[in-house]
Residue, then its C-alpha position, 0 to 999 in steps of 0.5 A: x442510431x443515437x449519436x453524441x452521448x453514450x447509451x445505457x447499455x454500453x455503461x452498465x456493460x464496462x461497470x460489470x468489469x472487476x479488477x482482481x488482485x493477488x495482493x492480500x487484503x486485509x491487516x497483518x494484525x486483525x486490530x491494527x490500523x497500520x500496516x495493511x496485508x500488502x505492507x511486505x510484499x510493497x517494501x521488502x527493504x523497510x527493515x534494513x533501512x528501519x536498521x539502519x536508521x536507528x543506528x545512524x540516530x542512536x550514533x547521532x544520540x551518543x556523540x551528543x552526550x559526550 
């Protein structure tokens, strides 16, 4: 029996293990880099806050030209 430092047997046994996820994979948009597949389901709210800002800035943007 071998003490001190992990045989071969028990690392190619814990490597053989894969992680399975029900995220798609992939792009939204087959050519595009950005956003990747899990972009929706990872921030629901990204349109309303991307609204909402532009509101803000374009308020922003009006009450500086007048």
């Amino acid at each position: 029996m071998s003490k001190g430092f992990a045989t071969d047997n028990l690392i190619t046994k814990n490597s053989k293990k894969k992680v399975i996820s029900n995220e798609p994979q992939g792009r939204l948009i087959s050519w595009s880099p950005w956003p990747p597949a899990n972009f929706q389901t990872r921030y629901p709210a990204f349109p309303f806050v991307l609204t909402i800002l532009i509101i803000v800035i374009g308020q922003w943007y009006l009450s500086l030209l007048r």
